[in-house]
N, C-alpha and C positions, 0 to 999 in steps of 0.2 A: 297784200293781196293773198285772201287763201285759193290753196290749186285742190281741185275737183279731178278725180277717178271717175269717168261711164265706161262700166264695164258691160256690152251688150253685143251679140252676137251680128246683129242689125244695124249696122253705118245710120241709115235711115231713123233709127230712135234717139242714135245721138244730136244728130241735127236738130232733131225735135226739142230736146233739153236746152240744145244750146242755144234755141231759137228762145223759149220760154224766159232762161235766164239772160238775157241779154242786156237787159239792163242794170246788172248786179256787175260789182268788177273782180268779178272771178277768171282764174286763168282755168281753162276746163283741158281735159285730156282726155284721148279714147284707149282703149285695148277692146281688142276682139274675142278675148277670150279668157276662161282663165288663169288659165299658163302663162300668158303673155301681161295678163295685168299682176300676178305672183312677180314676174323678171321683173316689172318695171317699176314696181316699190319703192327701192333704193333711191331711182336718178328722178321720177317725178316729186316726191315727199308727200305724199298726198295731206291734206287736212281733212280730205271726207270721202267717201265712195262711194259711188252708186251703184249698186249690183243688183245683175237680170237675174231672177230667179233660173226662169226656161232658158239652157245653154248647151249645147252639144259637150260630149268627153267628160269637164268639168261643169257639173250645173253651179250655180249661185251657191247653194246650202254650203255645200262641199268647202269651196273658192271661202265662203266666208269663216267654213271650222280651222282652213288652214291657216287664211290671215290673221284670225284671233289668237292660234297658237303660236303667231312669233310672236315675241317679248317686245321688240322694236315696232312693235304693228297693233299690239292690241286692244291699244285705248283709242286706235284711228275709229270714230265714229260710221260704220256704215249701213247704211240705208239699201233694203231689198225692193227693186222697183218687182214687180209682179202681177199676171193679168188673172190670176188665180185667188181668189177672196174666201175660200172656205177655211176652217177655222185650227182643220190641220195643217193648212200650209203656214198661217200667220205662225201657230205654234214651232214648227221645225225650226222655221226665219229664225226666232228668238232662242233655241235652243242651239241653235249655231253661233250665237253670240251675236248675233245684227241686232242695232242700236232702237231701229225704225222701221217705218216700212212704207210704200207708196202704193196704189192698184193703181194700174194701166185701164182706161186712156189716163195720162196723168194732167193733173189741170194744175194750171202754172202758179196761182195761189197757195193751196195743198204744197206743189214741191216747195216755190221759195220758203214758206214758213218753216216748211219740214228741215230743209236746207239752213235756213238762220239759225233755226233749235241747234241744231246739231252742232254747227259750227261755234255757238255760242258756246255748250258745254263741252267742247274739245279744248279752246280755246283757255275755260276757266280749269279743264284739265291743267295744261299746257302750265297756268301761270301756276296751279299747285305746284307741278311739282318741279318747277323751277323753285319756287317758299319751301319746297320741302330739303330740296338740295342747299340753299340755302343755310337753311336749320341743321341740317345733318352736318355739314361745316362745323357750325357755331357750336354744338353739341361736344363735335370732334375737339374743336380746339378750345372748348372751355373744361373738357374731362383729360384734355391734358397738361392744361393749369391746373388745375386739380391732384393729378397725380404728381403733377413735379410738386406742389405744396404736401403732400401726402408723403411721398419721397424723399424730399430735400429739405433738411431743417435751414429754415429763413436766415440765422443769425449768421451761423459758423458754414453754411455751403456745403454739410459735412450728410451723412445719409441720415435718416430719418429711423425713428422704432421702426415703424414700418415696415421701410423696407430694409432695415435691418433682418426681423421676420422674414419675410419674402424671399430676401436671398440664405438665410437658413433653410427654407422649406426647399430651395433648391440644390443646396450645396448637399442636405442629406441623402437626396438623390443619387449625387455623383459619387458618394462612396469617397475610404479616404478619412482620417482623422480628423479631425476641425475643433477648434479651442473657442473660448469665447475670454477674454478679459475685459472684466465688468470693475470701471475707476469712478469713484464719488468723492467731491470733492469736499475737507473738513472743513465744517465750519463755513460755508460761502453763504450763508444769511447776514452773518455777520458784516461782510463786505456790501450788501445790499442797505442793509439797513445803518450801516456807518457814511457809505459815501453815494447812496444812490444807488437804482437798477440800470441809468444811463452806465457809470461807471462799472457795476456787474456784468453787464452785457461786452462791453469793452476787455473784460478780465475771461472772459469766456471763449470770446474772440480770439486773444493769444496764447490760452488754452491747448485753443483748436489746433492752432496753427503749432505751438510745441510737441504737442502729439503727432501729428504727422511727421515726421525726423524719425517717429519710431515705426513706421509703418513697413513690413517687407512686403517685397514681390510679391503682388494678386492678394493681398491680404484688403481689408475692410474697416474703415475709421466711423462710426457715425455715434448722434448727440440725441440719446433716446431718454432724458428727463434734463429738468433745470439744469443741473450740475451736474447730470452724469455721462460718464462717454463709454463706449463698448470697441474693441478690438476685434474680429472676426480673423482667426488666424487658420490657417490651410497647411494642411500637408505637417502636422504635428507629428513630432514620434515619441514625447513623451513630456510630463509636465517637470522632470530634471532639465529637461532640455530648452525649457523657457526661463529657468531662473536665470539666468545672465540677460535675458533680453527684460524679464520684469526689473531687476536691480538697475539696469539701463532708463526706465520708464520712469522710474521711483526720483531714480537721482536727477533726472531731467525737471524736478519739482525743486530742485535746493537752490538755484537760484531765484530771485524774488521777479514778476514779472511788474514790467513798466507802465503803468495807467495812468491818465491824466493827471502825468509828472509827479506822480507818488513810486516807489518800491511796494508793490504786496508781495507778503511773500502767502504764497497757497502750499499745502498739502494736499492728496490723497490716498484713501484706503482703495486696492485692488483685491478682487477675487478672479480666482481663472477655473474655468472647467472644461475636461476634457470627453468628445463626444463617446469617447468610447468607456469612458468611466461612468458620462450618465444613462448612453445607451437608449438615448428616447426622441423625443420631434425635438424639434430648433427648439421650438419654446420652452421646453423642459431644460434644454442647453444653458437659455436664457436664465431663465428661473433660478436653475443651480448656481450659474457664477454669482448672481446678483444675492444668493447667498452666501455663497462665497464670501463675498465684498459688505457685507451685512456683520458675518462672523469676525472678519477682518476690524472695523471699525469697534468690534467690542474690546478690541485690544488696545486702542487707541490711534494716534494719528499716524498718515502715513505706513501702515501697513498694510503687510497684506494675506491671504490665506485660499489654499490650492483644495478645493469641493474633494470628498472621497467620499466613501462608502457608508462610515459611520456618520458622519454629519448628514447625508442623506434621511438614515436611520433613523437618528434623533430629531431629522425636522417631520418627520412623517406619524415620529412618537407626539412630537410638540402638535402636530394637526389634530391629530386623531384626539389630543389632552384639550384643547380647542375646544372639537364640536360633541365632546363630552361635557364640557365646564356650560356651552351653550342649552345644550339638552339639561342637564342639570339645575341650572336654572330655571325651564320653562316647567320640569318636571317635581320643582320642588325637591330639591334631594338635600339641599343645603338645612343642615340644623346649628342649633347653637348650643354650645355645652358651658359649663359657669365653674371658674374654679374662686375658691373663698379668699376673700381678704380677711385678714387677722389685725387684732387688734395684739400688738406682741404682748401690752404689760400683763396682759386679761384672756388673751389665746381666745378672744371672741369672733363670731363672724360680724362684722360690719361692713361687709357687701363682697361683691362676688365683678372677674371679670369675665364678658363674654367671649366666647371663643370660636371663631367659626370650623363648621366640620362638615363634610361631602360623605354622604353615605348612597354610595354605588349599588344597584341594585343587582349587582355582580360581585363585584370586588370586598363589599364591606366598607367601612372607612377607611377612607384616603387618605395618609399622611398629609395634613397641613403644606409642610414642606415641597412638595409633589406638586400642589395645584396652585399654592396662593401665590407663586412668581408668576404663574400664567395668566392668574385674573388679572394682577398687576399691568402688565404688559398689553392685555388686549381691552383693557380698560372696564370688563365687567365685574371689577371690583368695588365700581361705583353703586352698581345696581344688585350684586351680593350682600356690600357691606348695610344699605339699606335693608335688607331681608332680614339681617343680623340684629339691626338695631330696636326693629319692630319686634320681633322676637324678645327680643333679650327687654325689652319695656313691656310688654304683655306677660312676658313669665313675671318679672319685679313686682307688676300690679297686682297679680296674682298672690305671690308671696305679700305683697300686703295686706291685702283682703284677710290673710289667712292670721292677719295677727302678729306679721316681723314688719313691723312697720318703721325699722330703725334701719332698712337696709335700704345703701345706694348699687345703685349697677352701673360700672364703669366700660364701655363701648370704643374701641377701636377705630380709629380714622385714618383710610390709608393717606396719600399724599394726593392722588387722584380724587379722591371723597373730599379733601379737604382743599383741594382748588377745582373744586364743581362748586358754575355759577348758581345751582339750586339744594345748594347744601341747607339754608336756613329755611328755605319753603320745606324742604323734605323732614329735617327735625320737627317742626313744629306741624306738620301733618302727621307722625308719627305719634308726638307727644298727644294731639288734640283727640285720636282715632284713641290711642291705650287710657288715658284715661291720666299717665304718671306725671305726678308735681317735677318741673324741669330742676327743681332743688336738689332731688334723688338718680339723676343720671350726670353722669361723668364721664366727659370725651376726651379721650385720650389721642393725644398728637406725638409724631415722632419731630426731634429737631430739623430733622431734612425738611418738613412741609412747614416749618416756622421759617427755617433760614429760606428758602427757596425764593420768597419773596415778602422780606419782613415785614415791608409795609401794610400790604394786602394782608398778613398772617394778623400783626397786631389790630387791624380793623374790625377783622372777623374774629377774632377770639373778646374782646371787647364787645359787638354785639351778641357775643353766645352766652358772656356771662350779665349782660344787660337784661339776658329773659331767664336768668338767675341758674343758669345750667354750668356745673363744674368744670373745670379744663383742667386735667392732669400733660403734664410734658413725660411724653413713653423711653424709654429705653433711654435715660441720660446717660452722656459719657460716651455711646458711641459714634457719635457725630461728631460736632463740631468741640463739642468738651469745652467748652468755654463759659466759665461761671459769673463772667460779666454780663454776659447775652438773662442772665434771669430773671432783673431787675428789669429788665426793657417790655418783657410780655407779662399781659392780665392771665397771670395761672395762680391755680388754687393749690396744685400739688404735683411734686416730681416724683419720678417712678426709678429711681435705681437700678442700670441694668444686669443682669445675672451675671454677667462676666466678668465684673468686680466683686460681688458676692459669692463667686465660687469660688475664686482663690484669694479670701480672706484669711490675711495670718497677721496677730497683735506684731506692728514695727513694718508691715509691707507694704509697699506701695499703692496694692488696691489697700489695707486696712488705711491707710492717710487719706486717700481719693474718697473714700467713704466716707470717713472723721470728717473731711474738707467741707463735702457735699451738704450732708444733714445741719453742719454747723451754721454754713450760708443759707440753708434755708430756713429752717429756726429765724435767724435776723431777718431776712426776708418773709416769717410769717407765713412759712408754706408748708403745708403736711409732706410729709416722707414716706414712699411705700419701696420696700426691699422686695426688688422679685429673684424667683431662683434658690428661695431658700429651701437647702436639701435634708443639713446635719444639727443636729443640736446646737457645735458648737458657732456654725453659723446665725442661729439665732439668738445665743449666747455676746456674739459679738455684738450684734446689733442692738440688742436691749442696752448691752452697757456705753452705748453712744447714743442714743437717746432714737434711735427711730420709732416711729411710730405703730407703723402698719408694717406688715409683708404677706407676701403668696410664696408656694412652692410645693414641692412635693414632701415636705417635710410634715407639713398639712392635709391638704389635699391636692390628687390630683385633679385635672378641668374635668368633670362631672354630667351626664344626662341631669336637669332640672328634677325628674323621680328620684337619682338616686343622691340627691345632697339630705348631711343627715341633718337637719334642723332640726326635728323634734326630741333627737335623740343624743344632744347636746355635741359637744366639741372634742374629739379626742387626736391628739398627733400621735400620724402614723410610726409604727416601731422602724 
């Protein structure tokens, strides 16, 4: 049953309404005024109200701007009954907030419809904003499943990156030392892919659970990657004053942990940094342990290494060598320089290798040394050494044109270059674009990207020399040194590293490693190139063991493409 407000100065108008609607099952109520119908709000509830315009103290208008302005009142639907029809009364009504409106005498058609309306959209008020409370629930209680997923890592129960973050952002607030120890666990791929993620998940789990034994008072445990876990440590006073709790941490790893009735035994490398050593937001906090723990694992397993000032230094040297090695590339800065292969018996040039070189348009050129472990590491050494190679096959072409048409160019392949799945599309778009016979280029491999994955290496070295392209092995001797491994792969020719040819003495043990070398490859049918040669008598040596080929400074050094002297014959430098 909805209950009806006549608010009308006149007993007599009510009676009238109530006579009208009488056969609707409305519960009706009167007030006489509008003070008295403002009191009686609360204990009637009205669903609708009927208000006299023309009223003594409080008129209608009034009565209706004050009911609109409670909060608990002002979607009640109310209707202005009134015997005044000009066009600024109807306007006031509606500026007051009244819903409707009736002229006096009122005809009992007119009101019930006007009344149904009203009642109908208060009603579908009504059920809004019951759906909307509803909603706001649902909203509530699914944004904080959300945040507890957001919060709480699912496996280990432990906190989340997240709110790892979060409560940094607030702990830096509170002032106060605060540490972060940043733990990765070695090797846990291994464990995934030997016994399953079911079982990793499992080994993570009692992880977890070991790590907590080390947690102090108000300190913070949470699981912010696969394998890594973070300590949030409070009220530090110095990072001497953690090495007994890290040496605690570390040793908690030398027992083997129990997984679906195996022993594993895990390590981990830890970094720790102190907020007042980095001096910046949480997440810099972050950032630095976790280089920290980065630096640590270059040392190997189970260690661990405390962030300073210089490591800062040097990672902001490493950033800055970064998005200059990026710019550099896009800016073309990268050239190729050629130093000559020799023919020893005949001290001729019979090809050159290329060499990459960064010419800064600040600095001049950049030590080699300097940039090529950063392309290495950030991997645009794939798309450098391609720069190089097209280069170094467009100058070759060139040089033949010009009438040295007996010279090969031997090209550099880092270990990255050389396990990229578009290595052979890239050659051979290089080769088909320069124009050079694959007969006269020569790619040179270091052992590490043969042994790395011999199968895969002997595949691909097989089809490089299937499109009739050289494959020299680079730097022998300092890898695996193993002269059984040469017979296994399709190479044309091995490259002798400098560090046995610098300390060549007739009876020493580089002079036998070298005897050793050339002699097995001779019987294996493979050319010999000496790099590094500096002195006479190093070349001396190697003519009388039979090598073939060498480079070095003894010759030349790696050379701008203008300034190699071809035309002007061969002379060793003094």
């Amino acid at each position: 049953m909805f209950s009806l407000l006549i608010v009308d100065d006149e007993p007599d108008n009510f009676d009238v309404i109530e006579t009208l609607l009488i056969e609707e099952d409305y519960d009706l109520h009167y007030a006489a005024n509008g003070t008295e119908a403002i009191s009686v709000l609360p204990i009637i509830q009205p669903d609708l109200i009927l208000l006299d315009v023309m009223m003594p103290v409080l008129d209608g208008i009034e009565v209706c701007k004050r009911i609109k302005a409670m909060a608990e009142w002002a979607r009640t639907p109310i209707i202005m009954v009134t015997a005044l029809s000009s066009k600024d009364t109807l306007a006031e009504c509606l500026a007051a907030g009244a819903d409707d409106f009736i002229a006096k005498p009122v005809s009992r058609l007119e009101l019930m419809a006007r009344v149904r309306s009203m009642l109908r959209i208060h009603q579908q008020y009504q059920q809004l904003t019951v759906f909307n409370t509803q909603l706001e629930a649902m909203v509530e209680e699914r944004t904080a499943q959300l945040e507890t997923l957001l919060n709480v890592d699912s496996l280990t129960q432990l906190g989340s990156r997240v709110y790892l973050l979060d409560t940094l952002a607030e702990t830096s607030r509170s002032g106060g030392n605060h540490a972060i120890a940043y733990l990765d666990c070695d090797q846990f791929k291994l464990v995934n892919g030997a016994f399953g993620y079911g079982v990793g998940n499992e080994l993570l789990q009692s992880i977890a659970q070991r790590l907590k034994q080390h947690l102090r008072r108000g300190d913070l445990l949470c699981r912010v990657g696969e394998d890594e876990f973070c300590f949030l440590l409070h009220h530090v006073p110095s990072a001497d004053g953690l090495i007994p709790w890290i040496d605690e941490v570390m040793a908690g790893f030398l027992k083997p942990f129990q997984v679906a009735n195996c022993d594993i035994f895990m390590s981990v490398c830890l970094g720790l940094a102190l907020e007042d050593e980095v001096g910046a937001s949480g997440e810099a906090l972050l950032q630095a342990a976790d280089m920290a723990m980065y630096k640590a694992k270059l040392r190997g397993k189970g260690c661990y290494q405390i962030f300073n000032c210089a490591m800062k230094a040097a990672t902001l040297k490493r950033l800055t060598l970064e998005t200059d090695l990026q710019r550099a590339l896009e800016e073309q800065e990268f050239i190729t320089y050629y130093q000559p292969i020799i023919r020893l018996t005949t001290q001729e040039i019979v090809g050159f290798e290329a060499l990459v070189r960064w010419r800064h348009p600040e600095r001049g050129l950049v030590s080699p040394g300097e940039f090529i472990p950063c392309l290495e590491e950030t991997g645009l050494v794939v798309q450098v050494g391609l720069v190089v190679l097209e280069q170094a096959c467009q100058q070759l072409q060139e040089w033949h044109q010009q009438g040295y048409v007996g010279l090969m160019m031997s090209v550099n392949l880092s270990v990255r270059q050389f396990g990229s799945a578009t290595l052979l599309a890239d050659v051979e778009k290089v080769l088909a674009k320069t124009g050079v016979n694959p007969w006269d280029l020569k790619l040179e491999i270091t052992e590490s990207a043969l042994m790395e994955n011999t199968t895969m290496a002997i595949a691909l070295t097989e089809e490089l020399r299937s499109r009739q392209i050289h494959i020299s092995l680079d730097d022998f001797g300092t890898g695996y040194s193993s002269l059984g491994y040469l017979h296994r792969f399709p190479i044309d020719t091995l490259k002798i590293d400098r560090s046995f040819v610098n300390q060549m003495q007739p009876g020493n043990r580089n002079y036998q490693m070298v005897q050793t070398i050339i002699a097995l490859s001779h019987q294996l049918g493979l050319a010999v190139v000496a790099e590094g040669i500096e002195t006479p008598e190093q070349l001396k040596y190697l003519q009388e063991l039979g090598c073939e080929f060498g480079q070095g400074y003894l010759f030349c050094k790696p050379l701008p493409a203008s300034e190699i002297p071809l035309d002007s014959g061969f002379m060793i430098l003094p």
